[in-house]
C-alpha positions in Angstrom: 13.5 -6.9 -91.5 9.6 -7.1 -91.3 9.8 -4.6 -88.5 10.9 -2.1 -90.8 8.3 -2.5 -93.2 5.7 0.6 -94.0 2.7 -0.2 -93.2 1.0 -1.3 -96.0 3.6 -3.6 -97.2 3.3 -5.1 -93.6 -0.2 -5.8 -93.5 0.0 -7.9 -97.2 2.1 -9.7 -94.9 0.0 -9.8 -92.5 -2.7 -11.4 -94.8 -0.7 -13.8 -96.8 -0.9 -16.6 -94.1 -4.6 -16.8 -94.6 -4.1 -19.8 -96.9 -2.0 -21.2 -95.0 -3.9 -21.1 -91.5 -6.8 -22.1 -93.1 -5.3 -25.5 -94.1 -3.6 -26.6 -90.4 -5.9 -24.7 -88.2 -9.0 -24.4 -90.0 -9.3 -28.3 -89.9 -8.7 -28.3 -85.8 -11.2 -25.2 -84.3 -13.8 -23.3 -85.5 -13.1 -19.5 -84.0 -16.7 -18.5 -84.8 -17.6 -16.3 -81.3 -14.9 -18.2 -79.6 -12.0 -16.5 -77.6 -8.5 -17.0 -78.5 -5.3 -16.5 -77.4 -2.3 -16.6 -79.9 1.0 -17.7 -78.9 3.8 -15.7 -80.6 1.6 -13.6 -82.4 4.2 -11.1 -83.9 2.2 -8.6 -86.4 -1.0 -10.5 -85.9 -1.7 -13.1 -88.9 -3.5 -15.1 -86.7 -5.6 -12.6 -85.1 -6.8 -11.3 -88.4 -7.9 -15.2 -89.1 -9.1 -15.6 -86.6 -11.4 -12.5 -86.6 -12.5 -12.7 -90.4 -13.9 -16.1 -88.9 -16.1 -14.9 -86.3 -14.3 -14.7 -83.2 -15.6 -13.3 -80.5 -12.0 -11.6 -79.4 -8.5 -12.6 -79.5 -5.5 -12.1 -77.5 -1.9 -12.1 -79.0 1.3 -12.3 -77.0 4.5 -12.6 -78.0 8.0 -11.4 -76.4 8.5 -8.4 -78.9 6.9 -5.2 -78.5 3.6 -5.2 -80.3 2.9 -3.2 -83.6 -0.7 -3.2 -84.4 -1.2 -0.5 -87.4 -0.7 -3.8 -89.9 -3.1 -5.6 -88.3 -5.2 -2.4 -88.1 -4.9 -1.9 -92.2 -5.6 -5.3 -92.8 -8.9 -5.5 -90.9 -10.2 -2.3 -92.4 -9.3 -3.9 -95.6 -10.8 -7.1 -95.0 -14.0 -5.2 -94.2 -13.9 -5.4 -90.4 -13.2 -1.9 -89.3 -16.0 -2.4 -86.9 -14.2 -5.4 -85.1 -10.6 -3.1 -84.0 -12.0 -3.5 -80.6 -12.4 -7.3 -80.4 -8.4 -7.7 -80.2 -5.6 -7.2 -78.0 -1.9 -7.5 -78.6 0.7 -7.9 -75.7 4.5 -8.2 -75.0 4.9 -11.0 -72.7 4.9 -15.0 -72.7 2.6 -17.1 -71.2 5.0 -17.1 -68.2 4.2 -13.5 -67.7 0.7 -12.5 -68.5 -1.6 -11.8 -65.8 -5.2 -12.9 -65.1 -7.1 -13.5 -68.5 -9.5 -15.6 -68.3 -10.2 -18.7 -69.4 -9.8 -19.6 -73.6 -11.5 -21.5 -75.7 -8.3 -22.7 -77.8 -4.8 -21.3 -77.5 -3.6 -21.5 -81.1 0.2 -21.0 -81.7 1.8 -20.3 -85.6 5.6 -21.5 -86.4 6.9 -20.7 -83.1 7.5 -23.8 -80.4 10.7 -24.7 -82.6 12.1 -21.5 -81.1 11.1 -22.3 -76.9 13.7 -23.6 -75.4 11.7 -25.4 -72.6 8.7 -26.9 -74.4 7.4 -28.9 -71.2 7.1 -26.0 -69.0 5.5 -23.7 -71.9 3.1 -26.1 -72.5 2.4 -26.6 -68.5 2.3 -22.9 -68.5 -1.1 -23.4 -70.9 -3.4 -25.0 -68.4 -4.4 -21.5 -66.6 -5.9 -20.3 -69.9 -7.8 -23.4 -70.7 -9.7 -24.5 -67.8 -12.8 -25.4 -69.4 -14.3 -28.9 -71.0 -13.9 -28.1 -75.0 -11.1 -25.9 -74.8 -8.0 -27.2 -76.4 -4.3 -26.1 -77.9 -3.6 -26.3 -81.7 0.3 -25.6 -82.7 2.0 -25.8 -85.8 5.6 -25.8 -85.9 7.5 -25.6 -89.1 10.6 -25.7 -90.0 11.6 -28.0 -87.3 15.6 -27.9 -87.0 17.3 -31.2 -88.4 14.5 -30.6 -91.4 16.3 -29.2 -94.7 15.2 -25.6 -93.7 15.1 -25.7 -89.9 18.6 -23.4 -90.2 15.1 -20.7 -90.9 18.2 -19.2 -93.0 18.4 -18.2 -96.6 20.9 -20.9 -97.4 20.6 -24.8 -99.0 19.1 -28.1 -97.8 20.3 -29.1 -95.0 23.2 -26.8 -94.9 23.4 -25.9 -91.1 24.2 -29.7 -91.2 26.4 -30.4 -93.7 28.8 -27.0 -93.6 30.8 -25.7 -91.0 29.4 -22.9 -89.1 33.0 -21.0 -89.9 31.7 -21.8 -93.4 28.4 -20.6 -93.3 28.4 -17.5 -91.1 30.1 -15.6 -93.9 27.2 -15.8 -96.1 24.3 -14.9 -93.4 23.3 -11.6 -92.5 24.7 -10.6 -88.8 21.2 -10.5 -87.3 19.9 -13.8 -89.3 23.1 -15.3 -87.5 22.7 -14.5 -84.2 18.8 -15.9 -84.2 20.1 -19.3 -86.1 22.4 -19.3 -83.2 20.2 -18.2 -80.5 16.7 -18.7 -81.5 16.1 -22.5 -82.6 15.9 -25.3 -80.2 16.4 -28.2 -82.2 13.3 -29.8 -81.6 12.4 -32.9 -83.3 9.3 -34.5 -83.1 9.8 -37.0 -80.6 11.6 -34.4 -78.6 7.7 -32.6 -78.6 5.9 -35.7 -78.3 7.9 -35.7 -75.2 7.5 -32.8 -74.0 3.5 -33.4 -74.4 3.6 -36.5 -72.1 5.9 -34.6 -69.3 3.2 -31.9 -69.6 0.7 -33.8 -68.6 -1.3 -33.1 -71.7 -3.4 -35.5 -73.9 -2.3 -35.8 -77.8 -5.9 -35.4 -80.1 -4.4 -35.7 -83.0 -0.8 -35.2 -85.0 0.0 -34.4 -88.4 3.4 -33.7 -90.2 4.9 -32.0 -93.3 6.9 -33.9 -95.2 10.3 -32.6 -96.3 10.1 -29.9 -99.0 13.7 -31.2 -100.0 13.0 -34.5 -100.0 13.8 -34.8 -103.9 17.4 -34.3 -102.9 18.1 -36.1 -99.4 19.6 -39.4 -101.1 22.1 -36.8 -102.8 23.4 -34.7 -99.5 22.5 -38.0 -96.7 26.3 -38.8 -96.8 27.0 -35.3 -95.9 25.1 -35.2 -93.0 26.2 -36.7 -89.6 25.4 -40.8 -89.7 24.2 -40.0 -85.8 21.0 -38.1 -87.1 18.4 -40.4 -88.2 16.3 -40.2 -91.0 12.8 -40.1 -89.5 14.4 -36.5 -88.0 16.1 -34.8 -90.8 13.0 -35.2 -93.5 10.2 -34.5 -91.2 9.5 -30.3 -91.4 6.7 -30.1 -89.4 4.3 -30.7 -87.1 0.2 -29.8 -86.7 -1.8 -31.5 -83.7 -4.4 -30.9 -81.3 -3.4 -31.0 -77.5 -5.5 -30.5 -74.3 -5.6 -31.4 -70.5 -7.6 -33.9 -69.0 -10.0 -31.3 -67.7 -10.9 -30.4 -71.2 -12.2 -33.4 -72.2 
């Protein structure tokens, strides 16, 4: 498990994502002395993005205990061993935190395909982005009808098209219990909706087409007739929310 990782193997980790972030966040904010609070921030990709870009200081939370020496490593690496003071990383959700101020986005990496209630989380948003400008930017990826939304090392679809009796043998215990636990089963109307019940405004929306898509003619028969199409070959999501006050 990434937990168990030494430190320097965890903070190559922790850099990998840069690519990444910079192609579905870099497009939506600019974090040059902004500040920012991540939503699951784990190890702290996000922070170290976020900081190698100029910002001002950046919060993480996320519900697991928080390991910083990664993040740490990585900064010094990166050339910012000046800028260890200009983050903070706690255990908590949004529900939880205390007073922190307002935000000037709250950005949040592969992780609202794992909260069960997606209105309220979002609702739970507003106190940190109180301000004109401020807005939300979440990507979610892999959503769980997508052909890797089981977040599993198994097939396409396979959560979908095998038995659980016939998959569970071939998953690690702890893999099992967060396939079982841990995934919502969001699609993306199921988020759209949970947008509008939040009372928040949609900027923009973007998705990722199925990385399985080559193969979803072949293993469609296997897969209930009840899910639809539109569901099981969209993977993710990228948008841009915020409340009326921040426009």
């Amino acid at each position: 498990m990434l937990e168990d990782l030494p430190t320097a193997e965890l903070a190559a980790y922790v850099r990998k994502w840069d690519g990444h972030l910079s192609r579905y966040f870099g497009p939506r904010m600019d974090p040059a002395g902004k500040r920012i609070l991540v939503i699951g921030s784990q190890f702290g990709p996000e922070i170290l993005w976020a900081l190698k870009r100029g910002a001002a200081h950046v919060v993480g939370v996320d519900p697991a205990p928080a390991r910083t020496d990664a993040l740490e490593a990585a900064l010094v690496e990166a050339g910012l061993g000046d800028r260890l003071d200009a983050f903070e990383m706690i255990s908590g959700t949004t529900h939880t935190l205390g007073e922190m101020g307002g935000f000037d986005y709250v950005m949040s990496n592969n992780v609202f395909e794992h909260i069960h209630d997606l209105a309220h989380t979002l609702m739970s948003l507003r106190r940190f982005v109180p301000a004109r400008g401020n807005r939300v930017v979440i990507f979610a990826d892999p959503l769980f009808y997508s052909s890797a939304g089981h977040h599993l090392r198994a097939g396409p679809w396979d959560h979908l098209t095998r038995s659980a009796a016939e998959l569970e043998p071939t998953v690690p215990p702890r893999q099992w219990e967060a396939y079982r636990t841990q995934l919502n089963g969001m699609t993306i109307t199921d988020f759209l909706g949970a947008v509008r019940d939040s009372g928040m405004i949609l900027l923009d929306l973007g998705i990722v087409a199925d990385r399985a898509l080559d193969r979803f003619a072949e293993l469609r028969p296997l897969i209930s007739p009840g899910l639809k199409p539109m569901d099981l070959c969209c993977e993710g999501i990228a948008c841009t929310l915020a409340f009326p006050e921040n426009i």
